[in-house]
C-alpha positions in Angstrom: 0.0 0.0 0.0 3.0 2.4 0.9 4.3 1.7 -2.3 1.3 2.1 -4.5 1.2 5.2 -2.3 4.0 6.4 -3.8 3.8 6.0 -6.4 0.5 8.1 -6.9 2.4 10.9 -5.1 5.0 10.6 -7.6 2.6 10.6 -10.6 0.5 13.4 -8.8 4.0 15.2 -8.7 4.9 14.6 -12.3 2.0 16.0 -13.0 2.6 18.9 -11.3 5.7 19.6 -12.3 4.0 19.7 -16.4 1.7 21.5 -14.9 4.2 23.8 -13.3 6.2 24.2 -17.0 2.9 24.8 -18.6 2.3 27.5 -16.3 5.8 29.1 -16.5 5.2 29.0 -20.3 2.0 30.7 -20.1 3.1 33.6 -17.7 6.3 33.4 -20.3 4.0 34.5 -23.2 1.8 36.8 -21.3 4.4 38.8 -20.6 6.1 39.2 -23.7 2.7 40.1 -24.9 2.6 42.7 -21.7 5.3 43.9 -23.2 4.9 44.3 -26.7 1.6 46.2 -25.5 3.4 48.5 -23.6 5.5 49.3 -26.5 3.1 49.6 -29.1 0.9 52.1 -26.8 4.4 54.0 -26.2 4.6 54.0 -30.1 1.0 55.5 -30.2 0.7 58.1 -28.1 4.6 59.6 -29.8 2.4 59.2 -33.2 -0.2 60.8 -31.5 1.8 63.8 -30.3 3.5 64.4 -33.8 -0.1 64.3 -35.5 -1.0 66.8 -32.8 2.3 68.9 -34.4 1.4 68.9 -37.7 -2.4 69.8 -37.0 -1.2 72.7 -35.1 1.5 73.2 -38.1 -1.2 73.3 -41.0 -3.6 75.4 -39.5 -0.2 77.9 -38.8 0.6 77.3 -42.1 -3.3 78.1 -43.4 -4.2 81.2 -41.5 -0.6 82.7 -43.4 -2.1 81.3 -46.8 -5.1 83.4 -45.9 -3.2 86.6 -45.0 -0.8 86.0 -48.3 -4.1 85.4 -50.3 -5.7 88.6 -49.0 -2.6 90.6 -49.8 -2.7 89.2 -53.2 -6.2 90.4 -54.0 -5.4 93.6 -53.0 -2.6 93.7 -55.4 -4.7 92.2 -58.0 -7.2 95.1 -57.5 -3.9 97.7 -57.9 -3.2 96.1 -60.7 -6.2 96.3 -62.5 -6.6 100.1 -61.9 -3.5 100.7 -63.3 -3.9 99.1 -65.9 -6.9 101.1 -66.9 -4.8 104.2 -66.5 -2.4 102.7 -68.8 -4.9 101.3 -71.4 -5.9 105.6 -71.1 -2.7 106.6 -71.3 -2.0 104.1 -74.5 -5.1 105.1 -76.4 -3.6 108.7 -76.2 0.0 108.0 -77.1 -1.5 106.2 -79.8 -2.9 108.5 -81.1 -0.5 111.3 -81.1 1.7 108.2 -82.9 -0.3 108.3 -85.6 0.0 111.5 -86.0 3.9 111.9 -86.0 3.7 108.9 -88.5 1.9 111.1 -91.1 4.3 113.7 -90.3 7.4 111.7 -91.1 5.8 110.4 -93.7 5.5 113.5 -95.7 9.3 114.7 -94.3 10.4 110.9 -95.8 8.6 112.2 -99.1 10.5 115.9 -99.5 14.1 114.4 -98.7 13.8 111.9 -101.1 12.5 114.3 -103.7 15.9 116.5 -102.8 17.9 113.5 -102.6 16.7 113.1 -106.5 17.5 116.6 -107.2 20.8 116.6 -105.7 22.2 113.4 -107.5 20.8 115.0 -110.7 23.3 117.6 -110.2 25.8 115.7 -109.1 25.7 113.8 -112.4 26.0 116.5 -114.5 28.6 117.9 -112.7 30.7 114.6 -113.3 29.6 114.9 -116.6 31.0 118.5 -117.2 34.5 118.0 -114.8 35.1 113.9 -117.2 34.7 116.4 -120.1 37.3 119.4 -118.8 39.5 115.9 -118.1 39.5 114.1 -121.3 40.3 117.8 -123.2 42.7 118.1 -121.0 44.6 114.8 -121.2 43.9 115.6 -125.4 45.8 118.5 -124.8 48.7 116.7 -122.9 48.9 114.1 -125.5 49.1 116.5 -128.4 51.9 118.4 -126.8 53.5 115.2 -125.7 53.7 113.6 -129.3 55.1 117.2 -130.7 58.1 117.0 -128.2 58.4 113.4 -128.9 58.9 113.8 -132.4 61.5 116.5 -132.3 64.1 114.5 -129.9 63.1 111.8 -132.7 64.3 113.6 -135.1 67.7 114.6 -133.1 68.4 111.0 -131.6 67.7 109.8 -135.7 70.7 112.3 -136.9 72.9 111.2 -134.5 72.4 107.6 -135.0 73.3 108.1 -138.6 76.5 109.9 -137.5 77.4 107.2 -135.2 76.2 104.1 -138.2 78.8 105.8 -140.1 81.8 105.3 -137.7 80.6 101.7 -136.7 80.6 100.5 -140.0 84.2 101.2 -140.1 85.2 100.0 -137.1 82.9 96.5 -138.0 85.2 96.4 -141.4 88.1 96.0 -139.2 86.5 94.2 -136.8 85.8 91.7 -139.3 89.1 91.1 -140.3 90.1 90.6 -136.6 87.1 88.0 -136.9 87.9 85.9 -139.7 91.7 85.4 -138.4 89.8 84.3 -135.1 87.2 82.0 -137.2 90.7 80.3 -138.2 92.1 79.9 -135.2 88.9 78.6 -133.4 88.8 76.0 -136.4 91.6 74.4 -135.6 90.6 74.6 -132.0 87.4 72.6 -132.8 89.7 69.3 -134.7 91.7 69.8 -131.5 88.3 69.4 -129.7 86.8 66.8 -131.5 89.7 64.8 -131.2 89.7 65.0 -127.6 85.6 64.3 -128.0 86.6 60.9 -130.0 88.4 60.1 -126.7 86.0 60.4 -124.1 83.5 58.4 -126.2 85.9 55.7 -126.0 85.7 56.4 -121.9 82.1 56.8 -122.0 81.9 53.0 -123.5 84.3 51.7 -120.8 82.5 53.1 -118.0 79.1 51.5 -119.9 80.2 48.5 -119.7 81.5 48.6 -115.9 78.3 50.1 -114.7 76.7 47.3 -116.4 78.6 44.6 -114.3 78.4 46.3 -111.2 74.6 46.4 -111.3 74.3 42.5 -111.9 76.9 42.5 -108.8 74.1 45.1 -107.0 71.2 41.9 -108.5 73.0 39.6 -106.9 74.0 41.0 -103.4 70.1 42.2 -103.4 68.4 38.9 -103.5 71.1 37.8 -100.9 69.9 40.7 -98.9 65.9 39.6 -98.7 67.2 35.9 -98.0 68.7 38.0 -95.2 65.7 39.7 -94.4 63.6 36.9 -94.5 65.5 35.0 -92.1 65.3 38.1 -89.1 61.6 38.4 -89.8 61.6 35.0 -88.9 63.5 35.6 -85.8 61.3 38.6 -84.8 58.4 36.1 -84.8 60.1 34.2 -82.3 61.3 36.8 -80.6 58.0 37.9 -80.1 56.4 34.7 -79.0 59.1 34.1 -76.4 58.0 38.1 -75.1 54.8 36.7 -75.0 55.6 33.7 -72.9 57.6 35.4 -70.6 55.0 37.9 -70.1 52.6 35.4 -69.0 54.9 33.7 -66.6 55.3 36.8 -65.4 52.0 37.4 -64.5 51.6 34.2 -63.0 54.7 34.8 -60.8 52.7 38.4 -59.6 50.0 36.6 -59.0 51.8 34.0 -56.4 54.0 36.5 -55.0 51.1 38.5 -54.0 49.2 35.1 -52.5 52.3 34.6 -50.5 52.3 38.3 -49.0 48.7 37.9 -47.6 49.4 34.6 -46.5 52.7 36.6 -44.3 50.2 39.0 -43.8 48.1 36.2 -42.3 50.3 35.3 -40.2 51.6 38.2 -38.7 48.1 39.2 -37.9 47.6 35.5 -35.7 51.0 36.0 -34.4 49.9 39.7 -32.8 46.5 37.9 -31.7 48.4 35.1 -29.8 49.5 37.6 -26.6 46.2 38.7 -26.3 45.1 35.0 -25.0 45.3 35.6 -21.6 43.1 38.6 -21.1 40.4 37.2 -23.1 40.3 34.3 -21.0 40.3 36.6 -17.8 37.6 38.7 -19.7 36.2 35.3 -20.5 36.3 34.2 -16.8 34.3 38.0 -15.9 31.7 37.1 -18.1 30.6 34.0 -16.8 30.7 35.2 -13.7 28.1 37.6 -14.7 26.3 35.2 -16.7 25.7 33.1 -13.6 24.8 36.5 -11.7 22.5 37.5 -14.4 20.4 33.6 -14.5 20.3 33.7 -10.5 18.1 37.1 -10.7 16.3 36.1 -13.7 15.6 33.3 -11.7 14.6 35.2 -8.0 12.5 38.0 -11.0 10.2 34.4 -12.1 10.0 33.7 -8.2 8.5 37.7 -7.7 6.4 36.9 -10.9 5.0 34.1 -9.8 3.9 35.2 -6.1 3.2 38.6 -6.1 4.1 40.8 -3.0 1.7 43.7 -4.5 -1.3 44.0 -6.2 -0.4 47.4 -8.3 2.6 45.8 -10.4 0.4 46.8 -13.6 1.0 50.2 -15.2 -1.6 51.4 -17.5 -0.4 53.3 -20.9 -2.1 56.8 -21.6 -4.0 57.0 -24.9 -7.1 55.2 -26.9 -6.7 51.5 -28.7 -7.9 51.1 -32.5 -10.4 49.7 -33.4 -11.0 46.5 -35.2 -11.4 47.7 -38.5 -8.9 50.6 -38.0 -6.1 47.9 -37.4 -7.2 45.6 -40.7 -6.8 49.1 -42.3 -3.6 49.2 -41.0 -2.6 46.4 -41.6 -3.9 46.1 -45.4 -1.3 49.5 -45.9 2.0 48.0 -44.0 0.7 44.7 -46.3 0.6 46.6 -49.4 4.1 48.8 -48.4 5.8 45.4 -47.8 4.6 44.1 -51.6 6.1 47.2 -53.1 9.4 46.9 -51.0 9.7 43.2 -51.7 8.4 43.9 -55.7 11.6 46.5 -55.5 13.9 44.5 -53.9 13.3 41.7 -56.6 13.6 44.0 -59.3 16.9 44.7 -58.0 17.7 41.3 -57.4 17.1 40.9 -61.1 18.8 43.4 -62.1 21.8 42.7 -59.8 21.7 39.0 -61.6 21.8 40.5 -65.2 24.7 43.2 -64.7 26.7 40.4 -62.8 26.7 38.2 -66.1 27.6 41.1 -68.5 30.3 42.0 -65.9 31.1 38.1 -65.8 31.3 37.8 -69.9 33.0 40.7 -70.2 35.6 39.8 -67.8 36.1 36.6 -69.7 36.3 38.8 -72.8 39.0 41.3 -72.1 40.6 38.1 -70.7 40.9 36.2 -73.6 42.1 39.5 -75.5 45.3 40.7 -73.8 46.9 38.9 -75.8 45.4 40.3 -79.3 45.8 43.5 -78.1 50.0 42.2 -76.9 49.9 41.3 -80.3 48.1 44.8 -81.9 50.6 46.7 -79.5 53.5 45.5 -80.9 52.3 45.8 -84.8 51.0 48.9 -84.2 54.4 50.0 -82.7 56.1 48.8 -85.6 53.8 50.2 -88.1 54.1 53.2 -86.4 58.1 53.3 -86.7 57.5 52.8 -90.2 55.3 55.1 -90.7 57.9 57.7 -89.3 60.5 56.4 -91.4 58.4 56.5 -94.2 57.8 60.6 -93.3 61.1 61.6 -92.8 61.8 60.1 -96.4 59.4 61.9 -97.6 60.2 65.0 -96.0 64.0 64.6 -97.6 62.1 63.8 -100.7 60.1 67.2 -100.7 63.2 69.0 -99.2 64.9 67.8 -102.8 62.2 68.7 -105.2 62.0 71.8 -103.8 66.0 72.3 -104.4 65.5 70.9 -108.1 62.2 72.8 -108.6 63.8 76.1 -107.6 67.0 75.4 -109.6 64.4 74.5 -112.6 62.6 78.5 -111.6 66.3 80.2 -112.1 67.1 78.2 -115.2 63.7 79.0 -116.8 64.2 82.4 -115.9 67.9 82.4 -117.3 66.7 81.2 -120.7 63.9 83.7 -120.8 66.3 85.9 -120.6 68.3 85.0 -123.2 65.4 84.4 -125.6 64.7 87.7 -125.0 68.1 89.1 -125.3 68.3 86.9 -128.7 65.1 88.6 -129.8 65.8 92.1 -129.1 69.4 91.2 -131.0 67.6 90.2 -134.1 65.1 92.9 -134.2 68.0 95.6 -134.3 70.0 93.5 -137.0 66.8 93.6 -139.0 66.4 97.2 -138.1 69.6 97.7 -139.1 70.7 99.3 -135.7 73.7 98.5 -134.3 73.7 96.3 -131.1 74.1 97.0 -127.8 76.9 98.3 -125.4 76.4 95.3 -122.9 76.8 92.8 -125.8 80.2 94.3 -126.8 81.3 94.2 -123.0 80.9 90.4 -123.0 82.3 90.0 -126.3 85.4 92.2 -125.0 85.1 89.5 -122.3 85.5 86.9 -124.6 88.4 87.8 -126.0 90.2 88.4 -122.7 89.5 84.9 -121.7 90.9 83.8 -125.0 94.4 85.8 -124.3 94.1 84.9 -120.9 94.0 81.0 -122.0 96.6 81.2 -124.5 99.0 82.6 -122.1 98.4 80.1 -119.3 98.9 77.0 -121.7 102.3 79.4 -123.4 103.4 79.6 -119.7 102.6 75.7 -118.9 104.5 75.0 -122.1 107.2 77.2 -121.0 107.0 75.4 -117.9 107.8 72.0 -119.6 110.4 73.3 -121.8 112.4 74.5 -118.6 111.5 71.3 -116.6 113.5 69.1 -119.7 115.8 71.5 -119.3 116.3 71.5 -115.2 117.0 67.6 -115.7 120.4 66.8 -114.7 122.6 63.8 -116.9 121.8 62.0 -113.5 117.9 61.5 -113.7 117.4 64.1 -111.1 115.2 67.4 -111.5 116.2 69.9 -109.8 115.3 74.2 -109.9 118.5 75.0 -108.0 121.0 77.9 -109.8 123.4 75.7 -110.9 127.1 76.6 -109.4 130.5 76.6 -111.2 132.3 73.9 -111.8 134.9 75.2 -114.3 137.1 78.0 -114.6 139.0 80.1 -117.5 142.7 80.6 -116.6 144.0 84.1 -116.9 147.4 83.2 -118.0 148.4 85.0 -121.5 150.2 82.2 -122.6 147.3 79.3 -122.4 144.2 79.9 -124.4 140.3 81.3 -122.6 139.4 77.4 -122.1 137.1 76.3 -119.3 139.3 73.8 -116.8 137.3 71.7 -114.7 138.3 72.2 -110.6 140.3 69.8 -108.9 138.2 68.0 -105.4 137.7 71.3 -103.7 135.2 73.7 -105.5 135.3 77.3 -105.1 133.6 78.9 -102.2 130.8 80.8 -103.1 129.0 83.6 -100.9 125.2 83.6 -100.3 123.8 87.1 -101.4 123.4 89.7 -98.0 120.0 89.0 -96.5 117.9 91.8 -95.1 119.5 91.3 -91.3 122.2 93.4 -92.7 121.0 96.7 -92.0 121.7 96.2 -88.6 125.5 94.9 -88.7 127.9 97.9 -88.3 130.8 98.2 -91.3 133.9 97.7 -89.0 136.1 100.7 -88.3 139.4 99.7 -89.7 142.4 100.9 -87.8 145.5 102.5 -89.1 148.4 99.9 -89.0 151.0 101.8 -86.6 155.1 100.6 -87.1 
């Protein structure tokens, strides 16, 4: 019996220990619910409080609408009256427009007839001064062609006196000329002959400049087997760049995993001496944990059994209504759709720039090496095109040298077509030439003599260069000295005799250093 006893009152306490948990849930709930009354009252009456604000605010706000609306009508009314006065005052000015339009009207009409008037007399004064002119410039001419005609007359009777003493100084001229024509004949069989020669030249050097140019054919095509082979090499040179600059990148990218690894580890290394406060700290707050379960625990007790009966505190203000809550709740409802309708948008949109960034990132990957490549050609087109700029800079630079020399050379044979013209017009005139043309003929002539002498005095110069040549084989300019003498004796006959091993002694001529050497003073000889 004990033991069925017992065991009832350990059922019955089982049971109210559930009970006991049910309970502690219950009063759990109620007074999170307490609480979340409390704070949504709290939240009220501070909602209630601004709506009182902004009631008092509007009606602030309206009563100065009113006062700005009053002013405005009475500005409107202003407004109005003035512009009645003004309408007056335009209908007037009107008016008296009008009336100074007619006026300048008829003004308009009596310049313009003695604007007409005064250009009529204007034109017939032009008329009457372009007639004074023309009889004037008659006049001029008349007088001009009278004086014109008499120094005609006086430069014609010299230039018959002066024809007269030419034509006998041509006559003997032209005697002088035909021994020239003579001379300059057998200068020309001199010339030709000399021509015959450099023909002969001209062949030889023909025929070398033909066999250097298949030498120049030849060492060419050896030249683009040359350049066929370093384009070759370029291309290698450039994939190996291209390598190394990929294994360059790689080694960038594994040096800088290896500096935040370090960096890693530096940072645990610094955390490490911090251990032992942050266990003390650690050590703290359990210490306040256990505090902090202890009162919640003695607060349930309190909760539980009451001391008091006014724990409660009522919350100032009215609750909603039913139907102003579902209100409410249909607006925070429909706020929530729009933020969450938003949110996917952006979520959408988010997706959709993150796979353009992604393909576009797999894009510019794939081309760093195209645009390695398109770099490098672009460098070298780019060299060549400079190249290619300054040769045609030297290019221009020469044209412009050959086109300017081309100018002068047209110029210079305009010039003499003209001088050649003018010549033959006064021959067929019968007028003698002019004085620069007998200048440069005077020329001529000089340069003839001039010529003649230089090759007599190169001549000369051979003659005495045979004759400086000793029976030795040596040339030499040197005076030559004695090496003979003619014996005075009477008896023996005026015969040059060759000297024995010594040969006489014979003094330089006195230099200019002379004029400061003293004759000596000679002294009488005393016995």
């Amino acid at each position: 019996m004990e033991s069925k006893l017992v065991e009832q009152q350990l059922a019955e306490e089982n049971k109210l220990l559930k009970e006991q948990e049910n309970m502690k849930e219950l009063v759990f709930n109620l007074v999170r619910m307490t609480q979340i009354k409390i704070d949504e009252k709290e939240q009220k009456s501070k909602d209630f409080l601004k709506a009182q604000q902004k009631y008092t605010n509007i009606i602030k706000e309206i009563k100065a609408k009113d006062l700005e609306i009053r002013i405005h009508k009475k500005k409107k009314c202003e407004i109005y009256r003035r512009l009645r006065e003004f309408a007056k005052l335009y209908d007037t000015i009107r008016n008296e427009r009008n009336k100074f339009v007619n006026l300048l009207h008829k003004a308009h009409q009596k310049v313009n007839e003695i604007k007409e008037r005064h250009k009529m007399s204007l034109n017939e004064l032009e008329i009457l001064r372009n007639s004074a002119v023309s009889q004037e410039r008659k006049l001029q001419n008349s007088m001009l062609k009278h004086a014109n005609n008499v120094t005609i007359r006086e430069s014609m009777q010299n230039d018959v006196r002066k024809i007269a003493s030419k034509l006998q100084e041509m006559k003997e001229k032209k005697e002088a000329q035909l021994n020239n024509i003579d001379r300059l004949a057998n200068m020309i069989t001199m010339i030709e002959e000399e021509m015959v020669q450099l023909r002969k030249r001209y062949e030889k050097a023909v025929q070398h400049r033909n066999e250097s140019g298949v030498q120049l054919i030849e060492r060419e095509e050896e030249v683009c087997i040359f350049y066929e082979k370093i384009n070759i090499q370029e291309k290698m040179k450039l994939n190996g760049e291209i390598e190394i600059h990929l294994l360059e990148e790689k080694i960038r990218f594994l040096k800088m995993k290896i500096a935040e690894k370090q960096r890693q580890i530096c940072v645990t290394q610094k955390l490490l001496p911090a251990k032992r406060s942050l266990d003390a700290d650690l050590a703290v707050l359990q210490i306040q944990f256990s505090q902090c379960t202890d009162r919640i625990k003695d607060l349930e007790k309190q909760f539980i059994k009451p001391d008091g009966e006014n724990r409660a505190r009522f919350l100032p203000g009215k609750d909603l209504t039913e139907k102003e809550m579902i209100k409410k709740l249909d607006k925070l409802e429909l706020q929530l759709a729009k933020k969450e309708e938003k949110l996917l948008e952006k979520d959408f949109i988010y997706e959709q720039v993150s796979r353009l960034t992604d393909r576009l990132c797999s894009k510019t990957q794939a081309c760093k090496q195209d645009t390695l490549l398109l770099a490098k050609k672009m460098n070298g087109y780019q060299r060549k095109i400079k190249n290619a700029t300054e040769k045609m800079m030297a290019v221009v630079a020469e044209l412009s040298m050959k086109q300017a020399l081309t100018i002068e050379l047209q110029k210079e044979v305009r010039e003499k077509e003209d001088f050649i013209f003018t010549c033959n017009s006064r021959i067929e005139k019968g007028l003698p030439l002019n004085k620069e043309i007998e200048k440069e003929w005077l020329k001529v002539l000089r340069d003839e003599e001039m010529h003649a002498l230089a090759i007599a005095e190169k001549s000369q110069e051979f003659l005495e260069a045979d004759n400086c040549q000793m029976p030795n084989g040596v040339y030499t300019t040197a005076e030559q000295r004695p090496n003979a003498y003619i014996p005075e004796a009477e008896a023996t006959l005026p015969l040059p005799k060759p000297y024995g091993a010594l040969a006489p002694f014979k003094p330089s001529e006195p230099g200019a250093n002379m004029r400061h050497i003293r004759k000596p003073i000679i002294k009488p000889i005393e016995i």
